[in-house]
C-alpha atoms as one frame of an Amber mdcrd trajectory, in Angstrom:
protein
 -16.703  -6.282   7.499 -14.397  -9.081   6.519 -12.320  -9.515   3.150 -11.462
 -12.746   1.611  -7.346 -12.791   2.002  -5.890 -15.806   1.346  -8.394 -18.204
  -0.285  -5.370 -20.734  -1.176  -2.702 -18.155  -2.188   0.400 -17.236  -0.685
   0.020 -14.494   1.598   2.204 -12.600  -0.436   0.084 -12.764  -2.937  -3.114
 -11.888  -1.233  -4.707  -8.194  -1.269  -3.715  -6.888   1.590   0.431  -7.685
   0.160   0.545  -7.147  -3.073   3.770  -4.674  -3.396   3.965  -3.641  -0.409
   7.125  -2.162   0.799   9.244  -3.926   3.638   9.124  -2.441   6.717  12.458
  -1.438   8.560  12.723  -3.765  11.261  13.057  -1.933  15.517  16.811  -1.751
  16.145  18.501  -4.690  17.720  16.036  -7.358  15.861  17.674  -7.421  12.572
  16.425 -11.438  11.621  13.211  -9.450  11.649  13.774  -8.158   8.493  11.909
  -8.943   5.052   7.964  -7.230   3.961   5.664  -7.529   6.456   3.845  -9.973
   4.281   6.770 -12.555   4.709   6.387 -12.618   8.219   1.889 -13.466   7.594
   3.434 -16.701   5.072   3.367 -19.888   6.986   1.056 -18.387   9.605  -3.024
 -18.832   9.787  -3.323 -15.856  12.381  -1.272 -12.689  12.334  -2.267 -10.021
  14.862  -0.632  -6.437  13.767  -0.879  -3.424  16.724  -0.097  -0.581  16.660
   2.373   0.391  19.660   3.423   3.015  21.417   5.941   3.101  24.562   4.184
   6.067  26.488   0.978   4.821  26.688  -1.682   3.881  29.357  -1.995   0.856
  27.130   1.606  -0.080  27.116   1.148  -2.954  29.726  -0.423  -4.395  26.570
   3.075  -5.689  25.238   2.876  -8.310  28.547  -0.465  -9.973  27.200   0.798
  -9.283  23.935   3.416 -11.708  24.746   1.656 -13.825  26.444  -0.142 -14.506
  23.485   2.304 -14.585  21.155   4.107 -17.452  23.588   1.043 -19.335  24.071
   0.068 -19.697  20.228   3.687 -19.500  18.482   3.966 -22.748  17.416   0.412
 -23.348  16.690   0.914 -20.964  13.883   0.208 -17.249  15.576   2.236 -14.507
  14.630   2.186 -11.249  15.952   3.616  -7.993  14.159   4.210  -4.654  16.741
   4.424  -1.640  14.853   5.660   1.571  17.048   3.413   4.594  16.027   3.273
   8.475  17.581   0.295   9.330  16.134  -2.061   9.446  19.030  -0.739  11.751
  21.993   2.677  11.538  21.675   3.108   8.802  22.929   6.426   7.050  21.271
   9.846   7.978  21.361  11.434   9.706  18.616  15.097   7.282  18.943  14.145
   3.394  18.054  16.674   2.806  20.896  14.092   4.328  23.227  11.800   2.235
  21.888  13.292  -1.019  21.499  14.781  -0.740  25.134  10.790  -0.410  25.917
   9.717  -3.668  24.309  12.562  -6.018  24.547  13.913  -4.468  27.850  10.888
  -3.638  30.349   8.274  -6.024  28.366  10.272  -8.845  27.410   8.588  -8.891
  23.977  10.033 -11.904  21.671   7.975 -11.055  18.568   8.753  -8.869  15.466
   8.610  -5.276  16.475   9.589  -2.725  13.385  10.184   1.066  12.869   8.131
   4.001  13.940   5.044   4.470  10.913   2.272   6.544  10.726  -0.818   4.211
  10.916  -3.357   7.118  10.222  -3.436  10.627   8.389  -1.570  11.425   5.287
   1.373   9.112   5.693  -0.659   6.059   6.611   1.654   2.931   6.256   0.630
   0.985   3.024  -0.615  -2.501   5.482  -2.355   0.259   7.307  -4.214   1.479
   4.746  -5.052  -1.960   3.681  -5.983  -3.342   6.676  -8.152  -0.193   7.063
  -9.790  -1.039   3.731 -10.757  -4.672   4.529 -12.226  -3.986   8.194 -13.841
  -0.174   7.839 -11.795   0.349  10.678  -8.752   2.875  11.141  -7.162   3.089
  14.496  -8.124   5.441  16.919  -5.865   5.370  19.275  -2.549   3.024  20.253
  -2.703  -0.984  20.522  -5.519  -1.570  17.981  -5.385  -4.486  16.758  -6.219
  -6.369  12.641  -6.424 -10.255  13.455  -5.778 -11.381   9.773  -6.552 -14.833
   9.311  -7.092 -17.049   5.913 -11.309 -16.201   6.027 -10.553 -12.424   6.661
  -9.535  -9.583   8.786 -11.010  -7.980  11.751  -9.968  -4.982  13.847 -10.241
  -5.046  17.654  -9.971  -1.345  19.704  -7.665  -0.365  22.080  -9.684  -1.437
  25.241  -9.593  -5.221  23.624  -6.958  -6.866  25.438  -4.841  -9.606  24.477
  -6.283 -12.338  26.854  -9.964 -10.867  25.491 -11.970 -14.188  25.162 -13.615
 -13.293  21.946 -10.121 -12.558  20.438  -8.561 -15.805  21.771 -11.806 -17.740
  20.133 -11.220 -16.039  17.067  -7.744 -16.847  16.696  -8.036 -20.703  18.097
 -10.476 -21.076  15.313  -8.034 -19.742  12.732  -5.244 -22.164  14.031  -7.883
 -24.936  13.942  -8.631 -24.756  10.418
């Protein structure tokens, strides 16, 4: 299930933004301040994850990267949000954390604060994004591809270099 986002409106006017809070940007990336929704404006593909530093699925943040590198000026954003909901599995100090991404991974994209992405402190985009796909993460590095014809959520074991995702998101930088 897909819903209609954009349809010719800002991003920060489209469902899935309206009033939603900014996020606190991960320590030590400060320019990535702002809502969420002002880093999807100007961009026809954002990809939001859900992170976590701990994880068997951490190695993700290379192909994230990867990605991220490959499509940037295209018009691909990608948004990393650091969550210990599953396991565990992310580190209580954002230094921790950042020193994960930017240090060992090399990650160049906005990262922000620890959030809840499921249970009774979902993040607000969370809950959104759960509302336009049917789908609530199950487990670190799902991923919402949110592009101007819709959203879709990708599991965990979908990896960045996935074919179907990179299809998905050349079409939306196509359009």
């Amino acid at each position: 299930m897909t819903l209609l986002l954009f349809s010719g409106m800002a991003a920060a006017e489209s469902p899935i933004c309206a009033g939603l809070p900014a996020p606190t940007p991960l320590v030590g990336k400060a320019e990535n301040g702002g809502s969420a929704c002002d880093a999807f404006d100007g961009h026809p593909a954002v990809l939001v994850v859900n992170t976590a530093s701990m994880c068997g699925y951490t190695p993700q943040f290379e192909g994230l990267e990867a990605l991220y590198r490959r499509y940037r000026d295209r018009g691909l954003q990608v948004l990393g949000f650091p969550s210990d909901n599953f396991g565990g599995q992310e580190y209580d100090d954002a230094e921790q954390t950042a020193r994960v991404c930017y240090r060992n991974y090399g990650v160049s994209f906005p990262m922000y604060a620890k959030i809840d992405v499921v249970g009774e402190h979902t993040d607000t985009l969370f809950v959104r994004l759960r509302e336009a796909t049917g789908a609530a993460p199950r487990w670190n590095f799902h991923k919402y591809l949110v592009t101007t014809s819709g959203v879709t959520a990708y599991d965990t074991r979908v990896k960045p270099d996935d074919p179907k995702l990179i299809a998905e998101i050349e079409r939306a930088l196509s359009r």
